[in-house]
C-alpha positions as a printed NumPy array, in Angstrom:
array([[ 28.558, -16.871, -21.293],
       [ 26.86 , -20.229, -20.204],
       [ 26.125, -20.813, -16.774],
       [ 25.44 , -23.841, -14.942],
       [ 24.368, -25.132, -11.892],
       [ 27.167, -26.752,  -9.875],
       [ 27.051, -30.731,  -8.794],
       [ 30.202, -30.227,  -6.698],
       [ 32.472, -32.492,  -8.77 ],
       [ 33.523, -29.736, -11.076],
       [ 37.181, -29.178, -11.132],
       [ 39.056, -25.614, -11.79 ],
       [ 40.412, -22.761, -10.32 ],
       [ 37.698, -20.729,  -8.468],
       [ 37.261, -17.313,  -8.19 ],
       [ 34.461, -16.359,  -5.483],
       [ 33.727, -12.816,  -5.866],
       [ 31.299, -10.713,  -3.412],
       [ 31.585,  -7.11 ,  -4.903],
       [ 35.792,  -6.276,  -5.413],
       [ 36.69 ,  -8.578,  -3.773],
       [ 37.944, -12.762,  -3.653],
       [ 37.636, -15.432,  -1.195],
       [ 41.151, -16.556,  -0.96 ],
       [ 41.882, -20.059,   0.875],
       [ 45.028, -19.832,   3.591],
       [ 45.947, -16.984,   1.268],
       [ 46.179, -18.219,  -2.241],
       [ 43.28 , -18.73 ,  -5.069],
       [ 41.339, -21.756,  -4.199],
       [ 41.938, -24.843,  -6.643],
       [ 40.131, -28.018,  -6.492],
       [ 36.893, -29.605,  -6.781],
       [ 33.453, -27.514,  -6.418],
       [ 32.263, -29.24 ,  -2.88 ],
       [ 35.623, -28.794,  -1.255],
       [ 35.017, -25.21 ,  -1.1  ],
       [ 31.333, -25.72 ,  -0.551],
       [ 30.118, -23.988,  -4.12 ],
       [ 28.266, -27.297,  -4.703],
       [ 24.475, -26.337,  -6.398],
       [ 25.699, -22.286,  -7.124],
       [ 25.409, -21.091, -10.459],
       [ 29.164, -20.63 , -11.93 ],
       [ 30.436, -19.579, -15.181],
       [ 33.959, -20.704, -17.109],
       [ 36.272, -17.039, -17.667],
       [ 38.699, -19.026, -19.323],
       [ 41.53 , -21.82 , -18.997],
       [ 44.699, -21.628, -16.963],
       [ 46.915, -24.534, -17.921],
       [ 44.68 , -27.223, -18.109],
       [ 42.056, -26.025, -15.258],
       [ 39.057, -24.473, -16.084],
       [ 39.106, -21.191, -14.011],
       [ 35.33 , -20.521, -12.448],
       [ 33.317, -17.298, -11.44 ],
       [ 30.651, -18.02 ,  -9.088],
       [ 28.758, -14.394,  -7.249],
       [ 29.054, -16.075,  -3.378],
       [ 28.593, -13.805,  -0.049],
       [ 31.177, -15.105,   2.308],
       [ 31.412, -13.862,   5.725],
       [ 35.44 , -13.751,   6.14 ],
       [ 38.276, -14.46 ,   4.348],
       [ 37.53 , -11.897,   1.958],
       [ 40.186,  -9.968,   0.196],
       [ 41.009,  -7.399,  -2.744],
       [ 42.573,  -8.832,  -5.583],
       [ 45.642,  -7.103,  -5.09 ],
       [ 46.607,  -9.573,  -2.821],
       [ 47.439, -11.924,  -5.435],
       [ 49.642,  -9.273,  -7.388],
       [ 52.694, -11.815,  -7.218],
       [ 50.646, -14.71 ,  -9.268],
       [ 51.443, -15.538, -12.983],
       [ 50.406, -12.248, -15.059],
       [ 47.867, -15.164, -17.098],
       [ 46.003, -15.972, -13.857],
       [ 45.856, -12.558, -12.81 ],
       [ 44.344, -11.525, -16.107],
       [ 41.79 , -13.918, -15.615],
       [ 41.079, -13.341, -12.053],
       [ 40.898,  -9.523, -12.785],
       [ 38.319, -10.443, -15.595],
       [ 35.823, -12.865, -13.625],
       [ 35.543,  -9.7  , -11.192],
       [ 35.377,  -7.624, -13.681],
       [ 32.258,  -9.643, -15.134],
       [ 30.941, -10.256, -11.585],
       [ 30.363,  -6.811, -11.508],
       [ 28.786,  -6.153, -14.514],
       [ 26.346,  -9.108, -13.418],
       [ 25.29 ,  -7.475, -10.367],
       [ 24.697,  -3.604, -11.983],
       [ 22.789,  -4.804, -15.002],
       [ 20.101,  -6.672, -13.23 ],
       [ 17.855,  -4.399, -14.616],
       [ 17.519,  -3.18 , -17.851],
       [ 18.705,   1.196, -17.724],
       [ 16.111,   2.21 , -20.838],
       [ 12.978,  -0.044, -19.489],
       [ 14.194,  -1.64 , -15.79 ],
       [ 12.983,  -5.237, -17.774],
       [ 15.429,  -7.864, -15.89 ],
       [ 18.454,  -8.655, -17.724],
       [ 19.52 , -12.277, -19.059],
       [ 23.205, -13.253, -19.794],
       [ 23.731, -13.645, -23.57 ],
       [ 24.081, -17.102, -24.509],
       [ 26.839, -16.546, -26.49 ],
       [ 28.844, -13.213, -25.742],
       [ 30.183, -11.13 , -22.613],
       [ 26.91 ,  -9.36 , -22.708],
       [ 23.347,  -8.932, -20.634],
       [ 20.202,  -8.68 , -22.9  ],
       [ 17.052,  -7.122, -22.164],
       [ 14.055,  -9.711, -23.877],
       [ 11.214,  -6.485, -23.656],
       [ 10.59 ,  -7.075, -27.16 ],
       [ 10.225,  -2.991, -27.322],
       [ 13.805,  -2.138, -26.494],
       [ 15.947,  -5.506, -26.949],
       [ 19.032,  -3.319, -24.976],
       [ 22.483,  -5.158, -25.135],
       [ 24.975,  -3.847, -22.881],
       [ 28.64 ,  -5.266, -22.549],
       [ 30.781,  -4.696, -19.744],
       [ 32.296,  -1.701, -18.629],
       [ 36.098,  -1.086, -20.182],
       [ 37.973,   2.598, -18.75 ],
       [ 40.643,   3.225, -20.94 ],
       [ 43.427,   5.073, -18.555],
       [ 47.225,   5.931, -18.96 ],
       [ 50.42 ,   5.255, -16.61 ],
       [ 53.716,   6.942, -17.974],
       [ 57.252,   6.679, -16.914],
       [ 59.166,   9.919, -17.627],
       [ 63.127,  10.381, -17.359],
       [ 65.497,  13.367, -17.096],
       [ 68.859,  12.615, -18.286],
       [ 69.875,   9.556, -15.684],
       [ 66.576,  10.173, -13.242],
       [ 63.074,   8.726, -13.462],
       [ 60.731,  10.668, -11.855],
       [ 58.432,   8.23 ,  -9.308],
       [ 55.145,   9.631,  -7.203],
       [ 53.981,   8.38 ,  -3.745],
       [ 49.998,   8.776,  -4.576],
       [ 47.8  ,   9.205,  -1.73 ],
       [ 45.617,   5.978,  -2.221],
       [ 49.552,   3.803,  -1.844],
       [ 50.615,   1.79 ,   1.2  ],
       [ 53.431,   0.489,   2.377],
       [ 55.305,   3.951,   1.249],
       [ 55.392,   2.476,  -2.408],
       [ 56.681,   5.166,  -5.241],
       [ 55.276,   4.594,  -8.789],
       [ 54.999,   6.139, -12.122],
       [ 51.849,   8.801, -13.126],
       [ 48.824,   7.471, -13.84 ],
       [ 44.672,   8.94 , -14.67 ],
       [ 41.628,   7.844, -16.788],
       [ 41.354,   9.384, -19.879],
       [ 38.591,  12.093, -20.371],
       [ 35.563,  12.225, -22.769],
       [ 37.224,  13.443, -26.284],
       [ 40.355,  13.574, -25.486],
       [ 43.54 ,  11.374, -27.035],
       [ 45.341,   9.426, -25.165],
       [ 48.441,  11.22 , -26.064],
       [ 46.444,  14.191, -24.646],
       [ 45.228,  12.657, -21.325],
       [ 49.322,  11.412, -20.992],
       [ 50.185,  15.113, -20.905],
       [ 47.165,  16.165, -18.646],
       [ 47.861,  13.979, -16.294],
       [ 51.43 ,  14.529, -15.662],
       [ 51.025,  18.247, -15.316],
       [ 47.691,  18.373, -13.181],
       [ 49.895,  15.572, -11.17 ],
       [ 52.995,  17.246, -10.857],
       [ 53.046,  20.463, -12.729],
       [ 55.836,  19.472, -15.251],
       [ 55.271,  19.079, -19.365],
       [ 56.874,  16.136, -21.22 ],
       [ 57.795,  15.302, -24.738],
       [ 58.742,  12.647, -26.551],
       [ 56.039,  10.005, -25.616],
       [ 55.613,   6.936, -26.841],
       [ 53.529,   3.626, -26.643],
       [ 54.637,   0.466, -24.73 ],
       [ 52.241,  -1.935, -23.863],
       [ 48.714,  -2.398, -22.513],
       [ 47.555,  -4.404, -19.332],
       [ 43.974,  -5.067, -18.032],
       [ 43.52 ,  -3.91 , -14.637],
       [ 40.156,  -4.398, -12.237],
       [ 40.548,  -1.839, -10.452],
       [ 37.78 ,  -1.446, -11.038],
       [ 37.485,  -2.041, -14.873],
       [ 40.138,  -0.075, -16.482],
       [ 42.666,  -1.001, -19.505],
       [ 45.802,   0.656, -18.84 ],
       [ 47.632,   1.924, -21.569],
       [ 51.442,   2.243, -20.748],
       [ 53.577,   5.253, -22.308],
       [ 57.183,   5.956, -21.756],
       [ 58.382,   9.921, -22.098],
       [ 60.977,  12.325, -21.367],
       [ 60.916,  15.752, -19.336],
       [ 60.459,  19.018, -20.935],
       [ 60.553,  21.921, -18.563],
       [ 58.95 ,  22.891, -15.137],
       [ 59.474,  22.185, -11.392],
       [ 57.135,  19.65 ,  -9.553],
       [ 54.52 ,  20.803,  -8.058],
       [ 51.947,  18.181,  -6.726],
       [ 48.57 ,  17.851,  -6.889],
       [ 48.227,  17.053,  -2.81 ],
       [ 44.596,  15.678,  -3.185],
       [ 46.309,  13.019,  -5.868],
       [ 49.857,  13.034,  -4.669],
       [ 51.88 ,  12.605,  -1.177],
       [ 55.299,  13.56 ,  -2.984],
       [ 56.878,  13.141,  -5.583],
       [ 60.592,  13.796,  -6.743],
       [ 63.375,  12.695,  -9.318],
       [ 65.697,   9.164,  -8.584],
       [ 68.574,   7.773,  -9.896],
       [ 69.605,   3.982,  -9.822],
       [ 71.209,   4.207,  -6.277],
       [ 68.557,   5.915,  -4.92 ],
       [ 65.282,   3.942,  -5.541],
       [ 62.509,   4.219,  -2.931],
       [ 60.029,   0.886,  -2.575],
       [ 58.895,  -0.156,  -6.203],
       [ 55.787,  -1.913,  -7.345],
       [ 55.485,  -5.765,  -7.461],
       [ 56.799,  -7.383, -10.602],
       [ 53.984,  -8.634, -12.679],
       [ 52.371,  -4.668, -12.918],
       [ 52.571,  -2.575, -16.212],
       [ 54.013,  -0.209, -13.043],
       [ 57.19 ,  -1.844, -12.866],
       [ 57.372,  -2.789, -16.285],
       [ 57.907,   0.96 , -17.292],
       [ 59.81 ,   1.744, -14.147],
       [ 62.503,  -1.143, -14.973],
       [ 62.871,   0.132, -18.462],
       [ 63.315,   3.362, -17.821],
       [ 66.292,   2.747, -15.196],
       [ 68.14 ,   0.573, -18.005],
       [ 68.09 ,   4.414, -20.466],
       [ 69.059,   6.089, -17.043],
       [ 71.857,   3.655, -16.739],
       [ 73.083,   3.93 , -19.887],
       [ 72.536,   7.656, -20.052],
       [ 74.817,   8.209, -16.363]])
């Protein structure tokens, strides 16, 4: 967690964070050398390696061309991942200035994702922020049930999703979710896959399942509607590249095979 102080010939891909969100050039993640994009003498760190570029976070205040990360969706799951994490760690930069048991200021560890308070009576180490939340796909017979959520554009329909709660299991907040959501109970649930997410720090935890008993009934604060959908019937979908459409594409193969 090294920083350095940019001489502008540095090479990478750069990821310019001001709060949530990225300075994107013409659209796309900036790639170059540091003075092209005019980072030369800012403080930058290395998140990790893309191919065989370096890919930067530098903390920068631009005054347009500002955008959420979301916008890059579409880009190699690898990138993404790393883009998610360098604003993931910008944040955590900019809300642990200050130590939360003494208010000493922080210092980056020199060798972990941490921030260390040097008050030689509290020596604090904090790490950043991980929210552990579920998404679950859930079938009846040859119909996957997909949710237009209040917070979605662009009329998109997607699976069920929510953080998980204080001492609860996951399998627990899976079931939650799904009936404060849409007043149904499932069965039958099962792992999948994992996917980090910035939005704004969360890792989501994927979960396919199948329906039990009950008639939707959504939460409107959480969801716009929400209904049942076979193959020929599919409303718009989630980009490819999310956990999203992941579980939504394999549950359609089981309704396939189950019509």
């Amino acid at each position: 967690m090294i920083s350095q102080i940019l001489n502008g010939h540095e090479q990478g891909f750069w990821v310019i964070t001001d709060g949530s969100q990225i300075w994107l050039n013409q659209g796309e993640l900036p790639h170059g050398k540091a003075h092209e994009f005019n980072l030369t003498n800012c403080e930058a760190f290395v998140v990790g390696e893309y191919g065989t570029s370096p890919v930067w976070l530098v903390t920068q205040t631009r005054s347009s061309g500002m955008y959420s990360p979301r916008q890059l969706l579409d880009t190699d799951i690898e990138l993404f991942q790393l883009i998610g994490k360098a604003v993931q760690l910008s944040e955590f930069h900019t809300s642990h200035r200050f130590c939360g048991y003494c208010s000493t200021i922080m210092h980056p560890s020199r060798t972990e994702w941490a921030m260390l308070c040097h008050n030689k009576a509290c020596r604090q180490r904090y790490y950043p922020q991980i929210a552990p939340s579920i998404i679950v796909a859930i079938r009846r017979e040859d119909k996957i049930l997909l949710a237009k959520h209040t917070k979605h554009r662009n009329d998109i329909y997607t699976v069920l999703a929510g953080f998980v709660e204080v001492g609860e299991r996951v399998e627990q907040a899976v079931s939650r979710e799904v009936k404060e959501e849409c007043g149904i109970e499932i069965k039958n649930i099962r792992y999948v896959s994992s996917q980090p997410w910035p939005f704004p720090h969360s890792l989501m935890l994927a979960f396919m399942a199948d329906y039990a008993q009950g008639e939707i009934l959504c939460d409107t604060k959480e969801i716009l509607h929400a209904d049942w959908y076979d193959t020929h019937s599919l409303p718009n979908l989630p980009p490819y590249g999310t956990i999203a459409r992941r579980l939504i594409e394999d549950t359609l193969v089981l309704c396939r095979n189950d019509n």
